[in-house]
C-alpha positions in Angstrom: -11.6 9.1 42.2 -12.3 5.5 41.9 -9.7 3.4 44.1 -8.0 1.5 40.8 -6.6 -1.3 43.2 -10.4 -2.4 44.4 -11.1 -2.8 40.9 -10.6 -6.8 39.6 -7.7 -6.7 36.9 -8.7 -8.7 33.1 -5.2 -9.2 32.4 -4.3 -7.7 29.0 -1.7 -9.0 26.3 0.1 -5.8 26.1 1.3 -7.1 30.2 4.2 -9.0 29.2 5.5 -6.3 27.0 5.3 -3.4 29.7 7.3 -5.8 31.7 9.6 -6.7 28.7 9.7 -2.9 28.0 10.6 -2.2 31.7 13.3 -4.2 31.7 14.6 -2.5 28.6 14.2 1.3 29.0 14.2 3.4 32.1 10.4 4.3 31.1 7.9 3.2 29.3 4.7 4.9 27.2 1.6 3.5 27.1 0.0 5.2 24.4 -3.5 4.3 23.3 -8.0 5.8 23.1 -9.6 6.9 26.2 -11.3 4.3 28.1 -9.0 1.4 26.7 -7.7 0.5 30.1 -3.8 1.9 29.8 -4.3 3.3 33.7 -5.5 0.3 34.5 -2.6 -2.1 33.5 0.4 0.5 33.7 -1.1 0.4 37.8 -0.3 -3.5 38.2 3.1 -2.8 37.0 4.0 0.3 39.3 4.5 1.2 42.7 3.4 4.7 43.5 1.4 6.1 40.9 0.6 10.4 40.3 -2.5 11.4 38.1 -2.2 14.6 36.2 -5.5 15.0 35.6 -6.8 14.1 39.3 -9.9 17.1 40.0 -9.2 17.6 43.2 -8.2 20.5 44.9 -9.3 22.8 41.6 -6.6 19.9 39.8 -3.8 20.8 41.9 -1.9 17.7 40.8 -1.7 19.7 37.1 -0.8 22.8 38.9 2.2 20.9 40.8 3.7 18.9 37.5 3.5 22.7 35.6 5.2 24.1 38.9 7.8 21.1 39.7 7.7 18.5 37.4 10.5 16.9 39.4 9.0 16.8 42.0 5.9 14.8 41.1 8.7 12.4 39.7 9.4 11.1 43.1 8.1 8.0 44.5 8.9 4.2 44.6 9.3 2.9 41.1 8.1 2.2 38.6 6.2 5.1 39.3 3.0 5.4 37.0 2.6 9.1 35.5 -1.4 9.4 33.8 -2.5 11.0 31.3 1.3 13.1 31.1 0.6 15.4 28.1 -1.5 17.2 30.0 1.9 18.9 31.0 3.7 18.2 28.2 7.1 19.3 30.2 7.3 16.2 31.7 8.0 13.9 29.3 11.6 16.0 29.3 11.5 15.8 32.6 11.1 12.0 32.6 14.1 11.4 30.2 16.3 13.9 32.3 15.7 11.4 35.4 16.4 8.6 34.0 19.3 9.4 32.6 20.4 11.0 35.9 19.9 7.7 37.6 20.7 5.1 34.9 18.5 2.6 35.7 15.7 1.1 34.2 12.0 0.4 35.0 11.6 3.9 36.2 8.5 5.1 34.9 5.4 4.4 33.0 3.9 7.0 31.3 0.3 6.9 29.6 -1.2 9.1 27.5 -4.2 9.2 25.7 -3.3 12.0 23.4 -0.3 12.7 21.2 0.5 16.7 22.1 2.4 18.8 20.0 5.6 19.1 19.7 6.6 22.5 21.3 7.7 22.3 24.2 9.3 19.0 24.0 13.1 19.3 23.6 14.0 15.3 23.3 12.1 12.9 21.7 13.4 10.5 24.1 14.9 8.2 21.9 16.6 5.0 23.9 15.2 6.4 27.2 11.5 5.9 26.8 10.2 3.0 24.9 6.2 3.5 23.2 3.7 0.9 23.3 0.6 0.8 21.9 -2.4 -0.2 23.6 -5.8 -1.0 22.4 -9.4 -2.0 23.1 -10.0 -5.5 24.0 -9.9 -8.3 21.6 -12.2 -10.8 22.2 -9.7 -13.4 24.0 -9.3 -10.6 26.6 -12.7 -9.8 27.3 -13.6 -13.6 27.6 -15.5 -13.7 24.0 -12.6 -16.2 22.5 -12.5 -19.6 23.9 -8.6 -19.4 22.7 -8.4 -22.2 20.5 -5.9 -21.3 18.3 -2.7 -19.6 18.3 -2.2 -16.8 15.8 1.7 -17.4 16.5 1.5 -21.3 16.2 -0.5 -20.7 13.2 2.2 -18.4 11.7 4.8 -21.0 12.2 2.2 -23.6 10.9 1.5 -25.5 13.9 -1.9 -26.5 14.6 -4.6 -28.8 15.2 -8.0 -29.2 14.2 -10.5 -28.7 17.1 -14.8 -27.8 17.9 -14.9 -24.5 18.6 -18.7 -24.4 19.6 -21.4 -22.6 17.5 -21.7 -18.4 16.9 -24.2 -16.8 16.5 -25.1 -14.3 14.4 -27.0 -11.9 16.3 -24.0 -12.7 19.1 -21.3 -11.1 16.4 -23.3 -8.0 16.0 -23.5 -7.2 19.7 -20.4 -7.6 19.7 -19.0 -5.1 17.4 -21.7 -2.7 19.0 -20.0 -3.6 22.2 -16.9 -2.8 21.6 -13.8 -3.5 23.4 -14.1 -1.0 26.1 -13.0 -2.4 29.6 -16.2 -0.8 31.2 -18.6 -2.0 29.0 -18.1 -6.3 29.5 -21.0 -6.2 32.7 -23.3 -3.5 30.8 -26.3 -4.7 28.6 -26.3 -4.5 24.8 -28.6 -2.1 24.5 -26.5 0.4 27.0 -23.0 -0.4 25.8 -23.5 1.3 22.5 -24.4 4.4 24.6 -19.8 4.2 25.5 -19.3 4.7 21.9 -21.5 7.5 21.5 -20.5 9.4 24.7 -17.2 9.0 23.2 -17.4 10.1 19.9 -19.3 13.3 22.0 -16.9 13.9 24.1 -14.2 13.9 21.0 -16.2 16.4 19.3 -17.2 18.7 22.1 -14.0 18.3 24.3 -11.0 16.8 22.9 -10.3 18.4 19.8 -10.2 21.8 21.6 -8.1 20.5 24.6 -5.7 19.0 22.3 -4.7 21.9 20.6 -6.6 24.9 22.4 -7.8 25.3 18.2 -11.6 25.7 17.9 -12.5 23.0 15.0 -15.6 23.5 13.4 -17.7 20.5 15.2 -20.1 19.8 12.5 -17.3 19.2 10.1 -15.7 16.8 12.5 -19.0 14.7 13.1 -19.9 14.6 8.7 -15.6 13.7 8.5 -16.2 10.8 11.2 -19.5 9.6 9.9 -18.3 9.3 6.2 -15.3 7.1 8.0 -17.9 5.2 9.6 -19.4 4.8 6.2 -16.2 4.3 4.2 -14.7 1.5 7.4 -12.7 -1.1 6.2 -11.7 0.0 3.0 -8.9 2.6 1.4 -11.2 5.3 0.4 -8.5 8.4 -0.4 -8.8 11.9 1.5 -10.5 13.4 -2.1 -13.1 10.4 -2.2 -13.9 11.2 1.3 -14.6 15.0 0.8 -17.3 13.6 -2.0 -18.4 11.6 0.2 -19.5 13.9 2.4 -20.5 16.1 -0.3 -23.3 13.5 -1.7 -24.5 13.3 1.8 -25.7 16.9 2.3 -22.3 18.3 3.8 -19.5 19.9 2.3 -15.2 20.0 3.7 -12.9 20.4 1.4 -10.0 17.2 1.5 -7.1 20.0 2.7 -9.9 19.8 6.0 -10.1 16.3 5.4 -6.1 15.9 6.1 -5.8 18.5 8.6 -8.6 16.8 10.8 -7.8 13.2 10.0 -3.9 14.4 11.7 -6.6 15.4 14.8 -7.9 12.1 15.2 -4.6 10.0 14.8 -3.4 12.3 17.6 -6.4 11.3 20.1 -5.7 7.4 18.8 -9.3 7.2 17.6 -8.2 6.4 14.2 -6.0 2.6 13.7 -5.6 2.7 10.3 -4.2 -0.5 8.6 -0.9 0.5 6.6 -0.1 -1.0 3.5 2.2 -4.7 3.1 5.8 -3.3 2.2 7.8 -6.7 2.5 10.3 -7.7 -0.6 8.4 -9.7 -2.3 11.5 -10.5 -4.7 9.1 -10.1 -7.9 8.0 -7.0 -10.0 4.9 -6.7 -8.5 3.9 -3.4 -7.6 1.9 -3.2 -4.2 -0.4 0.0 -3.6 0.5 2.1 -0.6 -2.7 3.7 0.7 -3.6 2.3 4.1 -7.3 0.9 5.1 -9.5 2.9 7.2 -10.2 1.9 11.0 -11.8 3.0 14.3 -9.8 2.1 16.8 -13.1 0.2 17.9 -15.5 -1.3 15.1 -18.0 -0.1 18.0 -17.6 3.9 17.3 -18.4 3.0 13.3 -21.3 1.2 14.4 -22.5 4.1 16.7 -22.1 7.0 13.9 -24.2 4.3 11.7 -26.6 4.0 14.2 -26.0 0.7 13.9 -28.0 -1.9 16.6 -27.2 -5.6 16.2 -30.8 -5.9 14.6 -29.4 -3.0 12.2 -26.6 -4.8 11.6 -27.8 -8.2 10.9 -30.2 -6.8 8.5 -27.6 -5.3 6.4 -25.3 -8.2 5.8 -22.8 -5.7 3.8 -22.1 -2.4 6.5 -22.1 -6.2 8.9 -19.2 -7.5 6.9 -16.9 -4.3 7.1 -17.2 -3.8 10.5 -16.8 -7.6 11.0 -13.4 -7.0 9.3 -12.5 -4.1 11.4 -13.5 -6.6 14.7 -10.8 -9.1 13.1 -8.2 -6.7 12.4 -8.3 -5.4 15.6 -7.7 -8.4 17.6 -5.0 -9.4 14.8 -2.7 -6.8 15.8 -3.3 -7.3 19.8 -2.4 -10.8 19.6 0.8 -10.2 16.4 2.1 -7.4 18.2 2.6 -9.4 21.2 5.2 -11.8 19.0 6.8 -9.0 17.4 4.7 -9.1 14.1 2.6 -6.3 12.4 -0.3 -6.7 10.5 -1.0 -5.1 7.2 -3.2 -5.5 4.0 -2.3 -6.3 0.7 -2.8 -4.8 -2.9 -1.4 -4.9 -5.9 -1.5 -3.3 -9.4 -2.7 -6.5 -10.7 -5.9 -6.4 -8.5 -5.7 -9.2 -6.2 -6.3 -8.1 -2.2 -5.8 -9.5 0.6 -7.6 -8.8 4.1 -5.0 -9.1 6.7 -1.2 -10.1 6.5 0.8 -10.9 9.2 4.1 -10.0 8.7 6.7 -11.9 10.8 10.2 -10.5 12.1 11.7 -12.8 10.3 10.8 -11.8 6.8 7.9 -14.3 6.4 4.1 -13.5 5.7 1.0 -15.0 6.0 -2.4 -14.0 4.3 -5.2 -14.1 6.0 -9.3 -13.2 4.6 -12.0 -12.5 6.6 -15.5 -13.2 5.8 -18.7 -13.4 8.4 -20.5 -16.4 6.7 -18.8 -19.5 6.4 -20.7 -20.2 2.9 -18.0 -17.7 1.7 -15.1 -19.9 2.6 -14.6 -22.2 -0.6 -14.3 -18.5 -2.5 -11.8 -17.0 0.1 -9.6 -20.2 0.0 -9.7 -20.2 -3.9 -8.5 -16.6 -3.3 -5.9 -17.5 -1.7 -4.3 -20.1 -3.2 -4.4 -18.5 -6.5 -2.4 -15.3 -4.8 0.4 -17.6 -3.2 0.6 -19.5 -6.6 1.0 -16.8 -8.9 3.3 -14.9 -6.5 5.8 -17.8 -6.8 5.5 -18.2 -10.6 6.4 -14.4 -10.5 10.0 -15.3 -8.4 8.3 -13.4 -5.4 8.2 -14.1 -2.4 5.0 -16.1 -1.5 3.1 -16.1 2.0 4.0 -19.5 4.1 0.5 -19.8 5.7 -3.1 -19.0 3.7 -5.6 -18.3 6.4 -9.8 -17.3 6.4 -11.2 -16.0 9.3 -14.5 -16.8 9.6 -17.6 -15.6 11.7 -20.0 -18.3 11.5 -17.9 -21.4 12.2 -17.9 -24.0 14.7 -14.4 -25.5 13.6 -11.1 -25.0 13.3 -9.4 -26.9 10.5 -6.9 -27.6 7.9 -8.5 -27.9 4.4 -7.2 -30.1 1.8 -5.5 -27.2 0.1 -3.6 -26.4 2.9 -5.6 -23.1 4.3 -6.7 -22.8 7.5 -10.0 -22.0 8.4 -10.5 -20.4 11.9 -13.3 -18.9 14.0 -12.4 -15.5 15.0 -14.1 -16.6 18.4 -11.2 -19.5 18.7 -8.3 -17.4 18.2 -5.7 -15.8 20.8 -2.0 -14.6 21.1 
């Protein structure tokens, strides 16, 4: 195995809350897709680390945490357990410990797959906190020049600044990119071959491992490739079985729920939920939740999608330009203690992204790749936040547009913000 500790850390924004975690609970659960980095980052916070799924020796480390799961539970602390579901018992054996010892900052656990729940006798509730990690956001990989606060925003502090020009053609790669830790010092044209090996791996590996169930593979690939087709938006589970109907294939939508379960358990899906905040009003808000990758990268590689793909089809460009947004919203909300959800009503009117605060407050956010698309977007927004207040609801402090091709950030004259995605961190 690769020594992790010759390998030069990019620190994450999930880093203060392991520590803020591990100061709270005697362990901690990184949770999050393969490749995302979770060994990585629960290393700089432990002391002795044991890898379940370590080859060596005809994996004897698996062998020894079936055998003696206390066992492999002794070292210094925090003492970094990978890839634990792989012998499910030990996440009892986890809490049992640190209740035994009453301390905290014992453990971090990471896990890359949610397993089943036999076998499991606590859910370990007040003992072992959950975090989720995900690929990086483009102030993490270096792609951001960090601008802009998405928390100062949300409290309505900022200044205008030159953010530098964007490209295009630079967006797209990009997206094909991904946010995959391994993939920042490999070219373009190689990186999408991450997201393919992935989405591979998922279909010839993964499923089965997860559940020792044989799925039928070319279901899963026509299921994932209509999701790749459908990103960004809140097609249902019975539009998606048409979906793949029109395109030559054929799964019925109780498949289609019984394999979307699949992928939330193997974090490849990071779907959007609906905004459920009390508005105060009568509106009625729709509850479906908007379809994501966990990386806008794995759309773009069951699209076939190349940045010259991609820039020559401005509209598949826009969704997963929104999924590339939405991602790095919730990396940098979550790290304030704010979730990010979408918004829409009976009356029609949407909104991309909100970020709801702890507090109760809510900001609205669009996203659009071309800044002509701005003066629409604001107009948008106004006209939401206006009619929500003549309502008596609740109406979102902050109005926000996300743009792609912008070499500002600035206040307009009706009070929305207008902010590169390129400009934006934590």
């Amino acid at each position: 195995m690769t020594d992790i500790t010759q390998v030069k850390y990019r620190p994450r924004v999930v880093d203060c809350e392991v520590e803020r975690y591990l100061e709270a609970f005697g362990a901690v659960c990184i949770e999050g897709p393969k490749w995302c980095g979770k060994t990585m980052t629960a290393s700089m916070h432990c002391n002795s680390s044991f890898f379940v799924g370590d080859p060596s020796n005809n994996f004897q480390n698996r062998q020894l945490a079936e055998l003696s799961p206390d066992l492999v539970l002794q070292g210094d602390t925090p003492r970094l357990l990978d890839e634990w579901q792989e012998v499910a018992a030990l996440w009892d054996a986890v809490r049992f410990t640190v209740d035994s010892r009453a301390a905290k900052g014992q453990f971090v656990l990471t896990g890359s797959s949610t397993p089943i729940r036999k076998g499991i006798l606590h859910s370990g509730a007040g003992r072992i906190g959950r975090l989720r990690m995900r690929t990086m956001s483009l102030w993490e990989s270096g792609d951001s020049c960090g601008a802009v606060s998405l928390r100062q925003l949300c409290d309505g502090e900022f200044q205008s600044v030159m953010t530098g020009d964007v490209k295009l053609y630079r967006l797209a790669e990009l997206i094909v990119r991904g946010g995959w830790p391994g993939n920042l010092d490999v070219s373009i044209s190689n990186a999408s071959l991450t997201a393919q090996s992935y989405i591979d791996a998922l279909i010839d590996d993964d499923a089965y491992r997860l559940d020792d169930v044989k799925y039928d593979k070319n279901k899963i690939r026509l299921l994932l490739q209509s999701l790749a087709r459908n990103e960004s938006t809140t097609v249902s589970n019975s539009n998606i079985a048409r979906d793949i109907s029109a395109n030559g294939g054929s799964v019925d939508p109780d498949t289609v729920a019984s394999y979307l379960d699949l992928f939330e358990r193997l974090f490849l899906l990071d779907n959007q939920p609906p905004f459920s905040g009390n508005l105060r009003s009568a509106t009625r808000l729709k509850q479906s939740p908007k379809r994501h990758f966990c990386d806008p990268a794995l759309a773009a590689a069951l699209l076939k999608a190349s940045p010259e793909r991609l820039v020559g089809d401005l509209t598949t460009f826009g969704f997963l330009f929104e999924a590339l947004c939405e991602r790095d919203l919730r990396v940098y909300a979550e790290s304030f203690g704010a979730r990010v959800c979408h918004y829409q009503d009976y009356r029609q009117r949407e909104v991309d992204a909100v970020v709801e605060l702890s507090d109760g407050r809510w900001c609205a956010f669009e996203i659009k790749l071309g800044f002509n698309q701005v003066e629409e977007a604001a107009a948008q927004l106004v006209a939401l936040r206006d009619s929500i207040a003549r309502e008596g609801g609740t109406p979102p402090t902050q109005l926000c547009v996300i743009c792609g091709l912008a070499n500002a950030a600035f206040r307009r004259s009706d009070g929305v913000f207008v902010v590169p995605v390129t400009a934006l961190k934590p």
